[in-house]
TORKOL-4160 file (C-alpha; in steps of 0.2 Angstrom, whole numbers, padded with zeros to 4 digits, m for minus):
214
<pt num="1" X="0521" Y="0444" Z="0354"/>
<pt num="2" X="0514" Y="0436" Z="0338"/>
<pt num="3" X="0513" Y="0447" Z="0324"/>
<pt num="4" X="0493" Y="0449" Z="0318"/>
<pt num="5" X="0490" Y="0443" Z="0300"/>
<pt num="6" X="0483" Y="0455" Z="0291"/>
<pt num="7" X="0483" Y="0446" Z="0273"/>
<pt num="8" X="0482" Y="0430" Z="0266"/>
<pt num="9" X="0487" Y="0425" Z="0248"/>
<pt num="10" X="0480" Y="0412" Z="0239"/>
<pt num="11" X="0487" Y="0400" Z="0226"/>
<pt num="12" X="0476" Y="0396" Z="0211"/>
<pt num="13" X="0478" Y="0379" Z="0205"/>
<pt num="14" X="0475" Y="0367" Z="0215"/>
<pt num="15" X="0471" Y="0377" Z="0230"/>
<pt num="16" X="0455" Y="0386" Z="0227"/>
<pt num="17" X="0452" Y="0378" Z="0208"/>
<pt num="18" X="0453" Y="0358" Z="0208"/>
<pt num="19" X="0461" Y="0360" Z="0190"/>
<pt num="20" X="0470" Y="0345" Z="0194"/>
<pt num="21" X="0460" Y="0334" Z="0182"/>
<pt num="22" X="0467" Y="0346" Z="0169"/>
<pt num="23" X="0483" Y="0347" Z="0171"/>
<pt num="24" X="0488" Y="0330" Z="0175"/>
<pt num="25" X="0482" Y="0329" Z="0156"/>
<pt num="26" X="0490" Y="0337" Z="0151"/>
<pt num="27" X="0506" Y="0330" Z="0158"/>
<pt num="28" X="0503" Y="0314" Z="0149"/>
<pt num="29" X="0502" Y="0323" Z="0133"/>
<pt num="30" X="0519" Y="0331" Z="0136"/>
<pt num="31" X="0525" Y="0316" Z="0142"/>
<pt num="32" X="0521" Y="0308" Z="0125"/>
<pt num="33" X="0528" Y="0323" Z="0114"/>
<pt num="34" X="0544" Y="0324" Z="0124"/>
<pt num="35" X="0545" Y="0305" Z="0125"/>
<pt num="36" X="0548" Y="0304" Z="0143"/>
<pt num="37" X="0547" Y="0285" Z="0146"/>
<pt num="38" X="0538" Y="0285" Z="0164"/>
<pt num="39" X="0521" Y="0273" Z="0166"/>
<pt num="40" X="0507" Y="0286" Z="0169"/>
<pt num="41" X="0507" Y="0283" Z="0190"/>
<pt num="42" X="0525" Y="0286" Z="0191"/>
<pt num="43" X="0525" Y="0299" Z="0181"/>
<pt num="44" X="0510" Y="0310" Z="0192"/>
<pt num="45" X="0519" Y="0305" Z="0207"/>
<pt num="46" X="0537" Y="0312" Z="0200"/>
<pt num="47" X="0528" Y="0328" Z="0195"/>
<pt num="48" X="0519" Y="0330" Z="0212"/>
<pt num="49" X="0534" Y="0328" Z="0222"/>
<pt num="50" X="0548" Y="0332" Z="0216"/>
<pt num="51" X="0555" Y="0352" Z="0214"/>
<pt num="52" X="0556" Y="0360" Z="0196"/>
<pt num="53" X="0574" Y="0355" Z="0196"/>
<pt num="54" X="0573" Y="0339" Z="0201"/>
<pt num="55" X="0560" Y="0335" Z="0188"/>
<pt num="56" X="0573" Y="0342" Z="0176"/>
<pt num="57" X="0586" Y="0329" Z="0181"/>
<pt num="58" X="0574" Y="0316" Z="0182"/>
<pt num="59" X="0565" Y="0313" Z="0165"/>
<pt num="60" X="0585" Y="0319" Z="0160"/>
<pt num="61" X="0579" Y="0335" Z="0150"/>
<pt num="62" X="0590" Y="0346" Z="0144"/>
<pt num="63" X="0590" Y="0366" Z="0149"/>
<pt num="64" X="0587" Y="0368" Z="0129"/>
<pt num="65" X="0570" Y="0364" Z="0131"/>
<pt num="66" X="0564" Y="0371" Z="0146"/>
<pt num="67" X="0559" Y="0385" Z="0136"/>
<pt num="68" X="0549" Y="0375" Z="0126"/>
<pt num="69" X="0541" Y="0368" Z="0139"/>
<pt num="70" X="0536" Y="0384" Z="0147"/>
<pt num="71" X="0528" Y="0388" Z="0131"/>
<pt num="72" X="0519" Y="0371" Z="0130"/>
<pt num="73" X="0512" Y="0374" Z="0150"/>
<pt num="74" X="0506" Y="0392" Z="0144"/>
<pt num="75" X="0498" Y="0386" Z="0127"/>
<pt num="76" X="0488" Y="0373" Z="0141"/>
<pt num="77" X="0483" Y="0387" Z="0150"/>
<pt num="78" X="0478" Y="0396" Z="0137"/>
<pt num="79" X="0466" Y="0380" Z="0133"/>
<pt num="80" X="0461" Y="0380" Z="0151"/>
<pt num="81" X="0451" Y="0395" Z="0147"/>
<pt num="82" X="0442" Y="0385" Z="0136"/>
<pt num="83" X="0435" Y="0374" Z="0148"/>
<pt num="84" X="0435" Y="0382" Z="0164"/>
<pt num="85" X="0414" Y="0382" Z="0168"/>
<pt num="86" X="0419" Y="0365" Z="0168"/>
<pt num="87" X="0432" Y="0367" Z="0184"/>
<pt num="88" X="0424" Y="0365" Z="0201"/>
<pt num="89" X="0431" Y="0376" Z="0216"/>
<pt num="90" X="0438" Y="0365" Z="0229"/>
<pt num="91" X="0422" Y="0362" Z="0243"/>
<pt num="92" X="0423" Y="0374" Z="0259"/>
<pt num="93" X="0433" Y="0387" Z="0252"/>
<pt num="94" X="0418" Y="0400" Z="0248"/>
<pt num="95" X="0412" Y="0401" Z="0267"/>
<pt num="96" X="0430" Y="0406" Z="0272"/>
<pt num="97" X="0433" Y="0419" Z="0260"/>
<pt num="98" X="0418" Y="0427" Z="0264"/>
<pt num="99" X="0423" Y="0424" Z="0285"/>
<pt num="100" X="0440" Y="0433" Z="0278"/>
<pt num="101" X="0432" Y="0444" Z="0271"/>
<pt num="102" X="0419" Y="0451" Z="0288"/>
<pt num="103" X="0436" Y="0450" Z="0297"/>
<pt num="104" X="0445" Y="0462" Z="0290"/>
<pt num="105" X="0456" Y="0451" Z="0284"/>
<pt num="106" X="0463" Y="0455" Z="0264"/>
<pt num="107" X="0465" Y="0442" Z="0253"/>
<pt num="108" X="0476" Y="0441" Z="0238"/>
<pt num="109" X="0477" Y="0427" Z="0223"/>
<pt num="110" X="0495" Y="0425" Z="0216"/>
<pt num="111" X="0498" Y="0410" Z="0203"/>
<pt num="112" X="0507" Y="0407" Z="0188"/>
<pt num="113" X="0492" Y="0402" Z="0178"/>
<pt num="114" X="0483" Y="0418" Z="0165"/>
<pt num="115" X="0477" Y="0432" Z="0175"/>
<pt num="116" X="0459" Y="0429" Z="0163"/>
<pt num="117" X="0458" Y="0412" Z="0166"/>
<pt num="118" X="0457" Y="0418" Z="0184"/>
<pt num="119" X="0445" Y="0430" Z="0183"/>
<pt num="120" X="0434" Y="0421" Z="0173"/>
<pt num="121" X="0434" Y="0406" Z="0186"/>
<pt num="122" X="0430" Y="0419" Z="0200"/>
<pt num="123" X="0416" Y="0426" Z="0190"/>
<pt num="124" X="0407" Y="0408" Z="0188"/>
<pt num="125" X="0410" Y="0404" Z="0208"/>
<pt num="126" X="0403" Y="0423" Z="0211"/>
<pt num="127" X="0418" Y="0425" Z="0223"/>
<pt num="128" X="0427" Y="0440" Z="0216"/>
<pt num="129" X="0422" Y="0452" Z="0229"/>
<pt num="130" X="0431" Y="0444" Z="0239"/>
<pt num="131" X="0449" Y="0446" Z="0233"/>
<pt num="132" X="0457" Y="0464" Z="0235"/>
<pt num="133" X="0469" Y="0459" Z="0220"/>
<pt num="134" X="0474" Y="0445" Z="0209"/>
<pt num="135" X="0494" Y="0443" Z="0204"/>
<pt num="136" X="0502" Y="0432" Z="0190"/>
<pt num="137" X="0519" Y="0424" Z="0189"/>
<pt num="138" X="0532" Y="0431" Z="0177"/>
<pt num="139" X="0542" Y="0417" Z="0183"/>
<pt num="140" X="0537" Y="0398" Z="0184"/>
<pt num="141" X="0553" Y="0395" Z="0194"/>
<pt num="142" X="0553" Y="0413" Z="0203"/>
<pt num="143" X="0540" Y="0414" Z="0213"/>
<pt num="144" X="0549" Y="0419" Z="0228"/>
<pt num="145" X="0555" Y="0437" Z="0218"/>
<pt num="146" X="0536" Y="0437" Z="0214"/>
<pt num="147" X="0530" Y="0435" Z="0232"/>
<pt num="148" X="0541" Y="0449" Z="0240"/>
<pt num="149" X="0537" Y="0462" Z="0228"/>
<pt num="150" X="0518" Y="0458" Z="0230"/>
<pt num="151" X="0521" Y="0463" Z="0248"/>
<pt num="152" X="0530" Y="0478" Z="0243"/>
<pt num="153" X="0515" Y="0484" Z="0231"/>
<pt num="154" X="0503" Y="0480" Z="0246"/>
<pt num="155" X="0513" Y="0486" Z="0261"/>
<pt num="156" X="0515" Y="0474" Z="0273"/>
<pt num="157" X="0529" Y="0465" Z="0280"/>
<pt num="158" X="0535" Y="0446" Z="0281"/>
<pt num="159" X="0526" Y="0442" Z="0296"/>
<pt num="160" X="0511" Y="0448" Z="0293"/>
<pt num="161" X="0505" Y="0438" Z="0278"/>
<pt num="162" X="0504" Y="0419" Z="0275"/>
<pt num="163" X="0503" Y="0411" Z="0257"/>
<pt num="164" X="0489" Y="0398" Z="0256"/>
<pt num="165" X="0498" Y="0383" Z="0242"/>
<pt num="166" X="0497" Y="0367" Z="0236"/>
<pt num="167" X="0515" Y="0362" Z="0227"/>
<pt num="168" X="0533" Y="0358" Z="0234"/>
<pt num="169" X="0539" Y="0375" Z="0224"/>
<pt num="170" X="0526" Y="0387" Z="0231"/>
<pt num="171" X="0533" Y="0380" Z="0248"/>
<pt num="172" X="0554" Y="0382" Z="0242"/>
<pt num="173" X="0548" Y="0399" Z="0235"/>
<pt num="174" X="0539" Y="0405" Z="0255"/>
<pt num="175" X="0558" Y="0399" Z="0262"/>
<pt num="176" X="0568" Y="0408" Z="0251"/>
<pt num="177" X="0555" Y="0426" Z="0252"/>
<pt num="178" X="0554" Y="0420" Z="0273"/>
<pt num="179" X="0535" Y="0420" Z="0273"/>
<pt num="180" X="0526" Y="0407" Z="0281"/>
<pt num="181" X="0516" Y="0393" Z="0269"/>
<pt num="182" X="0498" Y="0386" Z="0275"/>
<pt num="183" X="0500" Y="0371" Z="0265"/>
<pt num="184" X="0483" Y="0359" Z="0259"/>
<pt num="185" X="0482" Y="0342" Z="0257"/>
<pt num="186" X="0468" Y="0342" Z="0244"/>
<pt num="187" X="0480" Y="0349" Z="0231"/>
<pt num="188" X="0497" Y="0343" Z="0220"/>
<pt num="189" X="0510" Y="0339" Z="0232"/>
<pt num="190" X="0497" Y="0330" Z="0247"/>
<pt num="191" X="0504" Y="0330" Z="0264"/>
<pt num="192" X="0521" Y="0317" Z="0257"/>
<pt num="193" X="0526" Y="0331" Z="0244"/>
<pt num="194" X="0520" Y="0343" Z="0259"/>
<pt num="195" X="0529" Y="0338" Z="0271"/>
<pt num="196" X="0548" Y="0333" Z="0264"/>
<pt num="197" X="0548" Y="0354" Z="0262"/>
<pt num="198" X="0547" Y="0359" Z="0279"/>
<pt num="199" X="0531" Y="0367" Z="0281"/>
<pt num="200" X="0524" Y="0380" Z="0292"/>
<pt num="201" X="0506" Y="0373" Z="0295"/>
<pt num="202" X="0498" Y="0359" Z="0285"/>
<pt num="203" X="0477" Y="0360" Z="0283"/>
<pt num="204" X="0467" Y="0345" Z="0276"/>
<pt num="205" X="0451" Y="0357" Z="0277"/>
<pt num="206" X="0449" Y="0376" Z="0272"/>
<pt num="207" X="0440" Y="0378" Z="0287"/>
<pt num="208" X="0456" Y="0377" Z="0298"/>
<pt num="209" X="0464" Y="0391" Z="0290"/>
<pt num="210" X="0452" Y="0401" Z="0300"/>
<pt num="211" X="0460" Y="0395" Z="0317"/>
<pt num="212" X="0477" Y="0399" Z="0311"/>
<pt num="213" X="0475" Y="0418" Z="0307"/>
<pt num="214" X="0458" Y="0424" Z="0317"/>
């Protein structure tokens, strides 16, 4: 018998936020600092599809800066704050958090980008109420660690919790911490990134997530 999901969690970027404008900004100005010599398509496409570690070996970085550029994504965030009135939620998500929400259902936002930055986007859209907690990443390459000790904080077990992504790592990170990825088509990866990491449902519209856990 099919276990009831009794939570979802929700990436950030690119999930519920369409920061993607941002960010792939911001990837052309690290491009240009680290001289990464990729034409602007490519360059997107490699970013979008690719895992952390084949990145690496494509645009031949060495391991000595991937500290720096952990530093540089963070100082980005830190100017998304800046800017993030400016950042429209993705179209159909508010009516299925509140759906969630009348359900019973708990909802959950883990992401790597600053818990304020967060908080200040769920503020504008007037959808706070609607999460039961928010999570950051201490790891950019860790998120599976940081997915099984989320369920250990909230009590519940593997099977009874998806995570709603958007990237090729979120869905390596749900293998590794065996918990089942809804993955959307509106956000980095798209259903050719999507669907090369072997994932447990593909949606092209919030609405379907709906039919997946009610």
């Amino acid at each position: 018998m099919k276990k009831k999901i009794k939570a979802l969690i929700f990436d950030f970027d690119g999930t519920i936020a369409n920061t993607l404008p941002f960010t792939f900004e911001k990837i052309i100005e690290f491009s240009k600092k680290y001289r990464i010599k990729k034409e602007k398509d490519e360059l997107i496409e490699k970013i979008t599809q690719l895992t952390p570690k084949e990145l690496i070996n494509e645009f031949k970085i060495s391991w000595f800066k991937v500290p720096f550029i952990f530093w540089e994504i963070k100082q980005s965030q830190k100017a998304l704050f800046q800017v993030i009135n400016k950042i429209k939620i993705f179209p159909g998500i508010k009516p299925i958090l509140k759906e969630l929400k009348n359900k019973g259902i708990k909802t959950y936002i883990y992401s790597s980008n600053l818990k304020k930055n967060i908080i200040k986007f769920l503020e504008k859209e007037k959808i706070s109420q609607y999460f039961d907690n928010i999570y950051v990443g201490k790891n950019l390459l860790g998120k599976d660690k940081d997915l099984i000790d989320i369920l250990k904080k909230e009590g519940f077990q593997n099977n009874e919790v998806y995570y709603v992504a958007d990237e090729v790592r979120d869905a390596l990170a749900c293998q590794k911490a065996k918990i089942k990825m809804i993955g959307v088509l509106w956000g980095v990866a798209g259903e050719k990134g999507l669907k090369k990491t072997k994932i447990d449902y593909l949606i092209e519209k919030p609405a379907e997530i709906l039919r997946l856990v009610l």
